[in-house]
C-alpha positions in Angstrom: 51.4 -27.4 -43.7 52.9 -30.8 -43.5 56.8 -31.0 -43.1 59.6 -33.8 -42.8 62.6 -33.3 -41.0 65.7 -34.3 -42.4 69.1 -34.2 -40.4 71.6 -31.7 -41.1 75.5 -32.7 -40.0 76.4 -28.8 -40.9 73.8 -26.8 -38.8 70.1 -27.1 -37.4 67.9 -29.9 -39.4 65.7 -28.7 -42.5 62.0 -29.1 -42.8 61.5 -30.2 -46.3 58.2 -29.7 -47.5 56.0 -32.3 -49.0 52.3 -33.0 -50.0 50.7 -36.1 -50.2 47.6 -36.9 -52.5 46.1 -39.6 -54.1 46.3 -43.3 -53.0 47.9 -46.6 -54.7 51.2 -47.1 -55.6 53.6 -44.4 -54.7 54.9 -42.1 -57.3 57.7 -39.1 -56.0 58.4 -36.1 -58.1 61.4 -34.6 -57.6 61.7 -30.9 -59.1 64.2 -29.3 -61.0 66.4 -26.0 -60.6 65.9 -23.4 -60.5 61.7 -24.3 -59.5 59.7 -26.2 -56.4 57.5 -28.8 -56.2 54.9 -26.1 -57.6 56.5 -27.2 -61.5 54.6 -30.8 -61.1 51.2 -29.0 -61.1 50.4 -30.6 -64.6 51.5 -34.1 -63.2 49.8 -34.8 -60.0 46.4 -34.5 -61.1 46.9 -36.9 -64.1 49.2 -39.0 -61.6 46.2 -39.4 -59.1 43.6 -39.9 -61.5 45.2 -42.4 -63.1 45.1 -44.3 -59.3 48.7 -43.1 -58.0 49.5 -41.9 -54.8 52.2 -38.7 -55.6 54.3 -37.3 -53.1 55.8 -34.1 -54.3 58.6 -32.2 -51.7 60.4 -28.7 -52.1 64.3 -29.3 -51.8 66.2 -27.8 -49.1 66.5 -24.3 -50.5 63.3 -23.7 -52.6 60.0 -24.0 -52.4 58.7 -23.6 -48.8 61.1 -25.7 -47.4 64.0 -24.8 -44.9 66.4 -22.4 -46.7 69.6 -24.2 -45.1 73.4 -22.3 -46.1 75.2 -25.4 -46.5 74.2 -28.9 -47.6 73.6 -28.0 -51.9 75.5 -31.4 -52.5 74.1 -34.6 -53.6 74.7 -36.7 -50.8 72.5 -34.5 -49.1 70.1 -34.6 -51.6 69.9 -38.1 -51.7 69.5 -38.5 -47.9 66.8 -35.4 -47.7 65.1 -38.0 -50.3 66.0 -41.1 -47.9 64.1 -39.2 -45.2 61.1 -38.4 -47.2 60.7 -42.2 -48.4 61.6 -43.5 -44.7 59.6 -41.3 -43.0 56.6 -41.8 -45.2 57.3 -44.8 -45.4 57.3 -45.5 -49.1 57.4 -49.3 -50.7 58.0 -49.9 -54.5 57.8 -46.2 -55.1 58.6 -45.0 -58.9 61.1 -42.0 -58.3 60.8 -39.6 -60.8 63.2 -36.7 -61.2 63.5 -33.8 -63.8 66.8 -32.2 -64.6 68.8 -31.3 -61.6 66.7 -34.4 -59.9 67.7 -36.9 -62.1 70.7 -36.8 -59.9 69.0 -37.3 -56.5 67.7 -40.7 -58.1 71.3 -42.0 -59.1 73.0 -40.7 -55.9 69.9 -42.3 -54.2 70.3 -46.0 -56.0 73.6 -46.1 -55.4 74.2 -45.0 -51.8 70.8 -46.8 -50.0 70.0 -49.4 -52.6 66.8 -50.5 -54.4 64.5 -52.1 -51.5 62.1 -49.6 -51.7 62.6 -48.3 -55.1 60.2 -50.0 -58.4 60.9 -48.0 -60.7 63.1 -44.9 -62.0 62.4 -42.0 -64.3 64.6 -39.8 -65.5 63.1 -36.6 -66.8 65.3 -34.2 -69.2 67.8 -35.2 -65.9 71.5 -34.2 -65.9 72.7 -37.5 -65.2 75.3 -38.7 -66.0 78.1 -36.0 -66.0 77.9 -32.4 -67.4 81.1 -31.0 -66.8 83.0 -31.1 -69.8 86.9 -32.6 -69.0 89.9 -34.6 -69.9 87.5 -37.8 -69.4 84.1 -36.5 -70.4 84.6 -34.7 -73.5 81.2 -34.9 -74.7 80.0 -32.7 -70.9 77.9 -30.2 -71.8 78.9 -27.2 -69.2 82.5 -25.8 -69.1 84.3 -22.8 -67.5 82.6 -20.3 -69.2 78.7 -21.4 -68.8 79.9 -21.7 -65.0 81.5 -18.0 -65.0 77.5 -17.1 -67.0 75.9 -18.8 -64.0 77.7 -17.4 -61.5 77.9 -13.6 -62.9 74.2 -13.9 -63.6 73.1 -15.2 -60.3 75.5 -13.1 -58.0 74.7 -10.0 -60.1 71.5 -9.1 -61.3 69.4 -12.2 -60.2 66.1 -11.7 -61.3 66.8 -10.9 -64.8 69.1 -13.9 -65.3 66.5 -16.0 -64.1 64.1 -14.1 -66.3 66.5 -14.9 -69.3 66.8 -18.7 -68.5 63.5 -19.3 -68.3 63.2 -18.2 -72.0 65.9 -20.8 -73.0 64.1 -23.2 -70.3 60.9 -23.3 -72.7 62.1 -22.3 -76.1 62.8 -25.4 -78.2 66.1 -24.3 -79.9 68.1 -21.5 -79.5 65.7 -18.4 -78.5 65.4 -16.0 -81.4 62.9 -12.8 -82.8 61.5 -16.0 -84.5 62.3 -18.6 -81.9 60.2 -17.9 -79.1 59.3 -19.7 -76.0 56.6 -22.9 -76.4 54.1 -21.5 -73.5 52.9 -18.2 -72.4 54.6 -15.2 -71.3 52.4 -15.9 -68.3 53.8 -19.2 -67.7 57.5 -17.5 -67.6 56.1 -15.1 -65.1 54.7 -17.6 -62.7 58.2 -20.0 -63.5 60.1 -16.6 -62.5 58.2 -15.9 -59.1 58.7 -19.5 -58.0 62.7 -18.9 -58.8 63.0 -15.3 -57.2 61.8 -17.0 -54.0 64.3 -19.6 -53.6 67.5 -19.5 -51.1 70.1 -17.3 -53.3 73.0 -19.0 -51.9 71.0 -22.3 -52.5 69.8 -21.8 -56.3 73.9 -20.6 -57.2 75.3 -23.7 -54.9 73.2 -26.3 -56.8 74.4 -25.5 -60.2 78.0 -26.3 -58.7 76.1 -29.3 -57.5 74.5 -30.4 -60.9 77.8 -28.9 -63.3 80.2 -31.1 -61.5 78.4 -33.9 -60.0 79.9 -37.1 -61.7 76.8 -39.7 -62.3 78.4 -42.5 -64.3 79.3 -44.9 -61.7 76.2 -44.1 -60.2 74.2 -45.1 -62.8 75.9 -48.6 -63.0 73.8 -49.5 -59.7 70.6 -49.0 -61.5 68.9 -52.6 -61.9 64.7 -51.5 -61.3 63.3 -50.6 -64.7 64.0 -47.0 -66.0 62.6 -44.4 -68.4 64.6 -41.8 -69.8 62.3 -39.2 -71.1 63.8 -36.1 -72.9 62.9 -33.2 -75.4 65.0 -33.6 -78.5 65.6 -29.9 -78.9 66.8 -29.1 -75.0 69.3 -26.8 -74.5 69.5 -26.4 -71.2 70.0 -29.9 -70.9 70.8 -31.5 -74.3 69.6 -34.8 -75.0 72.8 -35.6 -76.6 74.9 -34.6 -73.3 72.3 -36.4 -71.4 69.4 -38.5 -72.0 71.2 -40.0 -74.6 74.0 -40.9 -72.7 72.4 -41.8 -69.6 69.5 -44.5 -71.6 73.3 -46.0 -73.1 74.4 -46.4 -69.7 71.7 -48.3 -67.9 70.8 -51.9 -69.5 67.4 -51.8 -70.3 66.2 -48.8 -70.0 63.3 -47.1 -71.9 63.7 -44.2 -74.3 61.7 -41.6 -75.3 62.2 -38.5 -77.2 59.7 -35.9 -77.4 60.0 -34.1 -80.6 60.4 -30.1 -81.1 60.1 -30.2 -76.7 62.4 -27.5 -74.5 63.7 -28.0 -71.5 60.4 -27.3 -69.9 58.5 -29.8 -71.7 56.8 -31.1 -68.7 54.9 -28.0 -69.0 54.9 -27.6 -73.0 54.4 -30.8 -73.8 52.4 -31.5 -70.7 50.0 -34.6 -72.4 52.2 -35.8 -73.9 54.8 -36.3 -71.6 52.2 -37.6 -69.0 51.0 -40.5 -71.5 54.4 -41.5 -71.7 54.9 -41.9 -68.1 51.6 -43.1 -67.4 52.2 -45.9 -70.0 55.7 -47.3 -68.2 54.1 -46.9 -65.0 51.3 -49.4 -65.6 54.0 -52.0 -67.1 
């Protein structure tokens, strides 16, 4: 099973890891939260038939990788993604990363630069500032979705998880009538991948992604950029987010995928990868 190591200032180094299929230019998928690299399953194959090479990696925390206590920050994100592209090393890689990801890419662009990077996707990502304050009004997390999260996850884990990944894949708000866009089997496999994944890790990362301020990240951003988003996301509204984030980067690319969740890399799987596909080969 292959493995990078990436340094840890805080305690011994974490093996993220990784697969690697495919040849050609280098795509990286970078998963989102509360998931592993596992979500990208209807990606990759596309990806490599279409005559990519696609690196996917667990973060530190999930997946099989390292489950480290500290380090849920995005500095540390973006330098566990600096060691994946260096020690692979990657050249004019496309970075794509879905919801909590979408970070990694801006802290990543703005802290180590654009040599290696051709181009950016950001997928239903949080960028560019959730938390709802004095100076970002239109945030779309305050103190009491934090104090949800945080009861949820430090209280009865497994069926808060089980009741995101309803919202995660129902277009809307879920209802009787409203219900998720995939199968009840879909959710089940979604909710094994969370239950697996460090505790301390899955509640640290929505500090992580709630409070992380993007914007002046996002001014770095000069490599051609897609925003791709569901226009009925709730986890992650496009009007919080996407929108917000393809206003903030000259231009970028915009694409909204109508009646799409949060999970619409799964719900809207086709769909979604024709879009991507067709900036790629741009």
């Amino acid at each position: 099973m292959p493995f990078i190591t990436a340094p840890d200032h805080n305690g011994p180094d974490v093996e993220l890891h990784y697969e690697d299929v495919g040849a050609g230019k280098p795509v990286v998928l970078i998963h989102g939260w509360p998931l592993s690299s596992r979500s990208w399953e209807g990606q990759v194959p596309a990806l490599v038939e279409a005559g990519y090479r696609v690196i996917t990696f667990d973060r530190r925390g999930f997946g099989q990788s390292s489950q480290s206590w500290d380090g849920y920050d995005y500095n540390t994100f973006a330098a566990d993604l600096k060691a994946v592209i260096d020690t692979l090393d990657l050249r004019e890689v496309t970075l794509v990363g879905f919801s909590m990801g979408g970070g990694e890419l801006a802290r990543y662009v703005s802290t180590y630069g654009t040599a290696r990077i051709a181009k950016l996707v950001f997928a239903s990502a949080v960028p560019p500032y959730l938390w709802k304050a004095d100076d970002n009004p239109d945030g779309g997390v305050d103190t009491d979705l934090a104090q949800w999260f945080h009861d949820g996850l430090t209280g009865d884990r497994p069926a808060f998880l089980h009741e995101f990944l309803q919202m995660f894949f129902t277009a809307g708000k879920p209802s009787p009538v409203n219900t998720p866009k995939v199968s009840s089997e879909q959710i089940a496999y979604n909710l094994d991948i969370a239950q697996l994944a460090s505790p301390k890790g899955t509640l640290d990362c929505v500090t992580a992604f709630s409070t992380t301020d993007f914007r002046d990240d996002l001014t770095k951003i000069t490599v051609p950029t897609l925003v791709i988003h569901g226009d009925s996301d709730t986890i992650v509204p496009f009007e919080v987010s996407g929108k917000r984030t393809h206003e903030a980067i000259t231009g970028s690319e915009l694409v909204v995928i109508t009646d799409a969740p949060h999970g619409v890399t799964v719900s809207h799987k086709d769909e979604w990868n024709q879009h991507v596909l067709a900036f790629l080969a741009k």
